[in-house]
N, C-alpha and C positions, 0 to 999 in steps of 0.2 A: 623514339624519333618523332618530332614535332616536324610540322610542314609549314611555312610560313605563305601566308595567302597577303603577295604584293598589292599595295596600290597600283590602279593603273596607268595612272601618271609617270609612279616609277619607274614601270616598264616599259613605257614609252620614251621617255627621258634617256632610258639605258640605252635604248634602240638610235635614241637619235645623235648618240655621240659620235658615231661617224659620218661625219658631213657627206650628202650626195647633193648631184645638181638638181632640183626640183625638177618634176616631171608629174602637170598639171593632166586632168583628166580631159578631154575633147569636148570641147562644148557640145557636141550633137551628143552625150550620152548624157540622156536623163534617165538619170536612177537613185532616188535620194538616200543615199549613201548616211551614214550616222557623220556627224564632222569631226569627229575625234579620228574614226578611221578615214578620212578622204585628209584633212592634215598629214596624219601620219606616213601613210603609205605613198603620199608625193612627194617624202623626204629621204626614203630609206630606199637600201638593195633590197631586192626580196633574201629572207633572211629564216635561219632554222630556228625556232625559237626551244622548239622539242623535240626527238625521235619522228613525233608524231603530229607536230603544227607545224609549218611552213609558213609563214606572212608571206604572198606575192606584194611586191611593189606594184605600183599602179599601172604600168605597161605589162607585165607581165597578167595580173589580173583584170585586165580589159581580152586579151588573147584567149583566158583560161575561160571565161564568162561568154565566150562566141561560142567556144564548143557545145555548150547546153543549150543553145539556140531558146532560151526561153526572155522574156523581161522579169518575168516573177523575181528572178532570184539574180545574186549578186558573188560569182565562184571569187575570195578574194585570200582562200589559200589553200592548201594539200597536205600530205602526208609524205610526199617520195615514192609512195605505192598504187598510186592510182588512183586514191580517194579524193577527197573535193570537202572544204569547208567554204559554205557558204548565206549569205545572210537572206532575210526577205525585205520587201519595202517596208517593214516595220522595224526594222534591226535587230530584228531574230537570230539565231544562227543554227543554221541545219549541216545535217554530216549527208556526204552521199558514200554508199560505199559501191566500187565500180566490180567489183564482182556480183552484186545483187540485182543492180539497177534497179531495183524496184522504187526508184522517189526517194525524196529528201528527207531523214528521218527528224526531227525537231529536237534540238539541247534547250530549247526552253531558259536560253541566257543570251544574254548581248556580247555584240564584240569586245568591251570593256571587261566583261568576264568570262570571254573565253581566252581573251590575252591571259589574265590571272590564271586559268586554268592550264594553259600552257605553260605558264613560269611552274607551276605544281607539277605538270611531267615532266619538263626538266630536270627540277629537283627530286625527283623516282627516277632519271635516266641517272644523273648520279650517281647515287646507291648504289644501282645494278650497274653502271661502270666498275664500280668502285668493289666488286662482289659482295657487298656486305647485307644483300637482300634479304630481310626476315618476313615470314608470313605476317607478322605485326605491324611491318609497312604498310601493309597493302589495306586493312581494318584504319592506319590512321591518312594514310591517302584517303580512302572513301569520304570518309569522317570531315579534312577537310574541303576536299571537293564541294561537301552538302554545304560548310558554309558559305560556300559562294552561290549555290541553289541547292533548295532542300532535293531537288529529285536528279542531281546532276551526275551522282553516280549509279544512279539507275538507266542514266541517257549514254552515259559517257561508253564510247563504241569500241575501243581494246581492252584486251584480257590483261594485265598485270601481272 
């Protein structure tokens, strides 16, 4: 089983085929967002992308980003379970996990690769739809995880 690691245009591109109404961010929020993600998410519904990434649209992720009462960071999507992906003013991306609370743990990739990273769980939700899960998955998942960052399966916060 090979994993194929999208461009992230093309996963942007796939996202934006359903047309929604733009929903621009409020000028009173200064957060210098990366522009690839402040484009994108003032064109889309918030949307599943894997079991385990959720993309908020941009009014959703302004709502989700009050709860952390912080400016550092930027909550601009989830899991379904409580957890929290979110970016820092450098376009970082940290995971919180809400059972821990303990602080934002650093994935050490951009949102452009954690979209990618996202299309790679999807394609392991597959599989494991599909029952045909082998321990051999889960060695070439890691594998290519690292090509999008060498330490990103070391960062990366579910068990498989």
């Amino acid at each position: 089983m090979h994993f194929q690691i999208s461009r992230p245009q093309e996963i942007e591109s796939e996202l934006l085929e359903t047309k929604v109404p733009i929903q621009n961010f409020p000028k009173i929020i200064d957060f210098p967002f990366p522009e690839s993600y402040r484009k994108l998410v003032t064109q889309i519904k918030t949307t599943e992308l894997s079991s385990d990434c959720i993309l908020y649209n941009s009014v959703e992720a302004i709502n989700e980003t009050k709860e952390f009462n912080t400016d550092a960071y930027w909550c601009f999507g989830g899991d379904g379970q409580g957890n929290r992906w979110l970016f820092d003013k450098a376009g970082l991306v940290f995971y919180y996990d809400h059972d821990y609370d303990e602080g934002f743990e650093p994935m050490e990739i951009t949102f452009e690769q954690w979209l990618q990273m996202a299309n790679l769980c999807h394609q392991m939700d597959e599989i494991i739809d599909n029952n045909s899960f082998k321990r051999v998955y889960e060695k070439s998942f890691n594998e290519t995880l690292n090509q999008i960052h060498p330490n990103l399966s070391e960062n990366f916060p579910y068990e498989i």
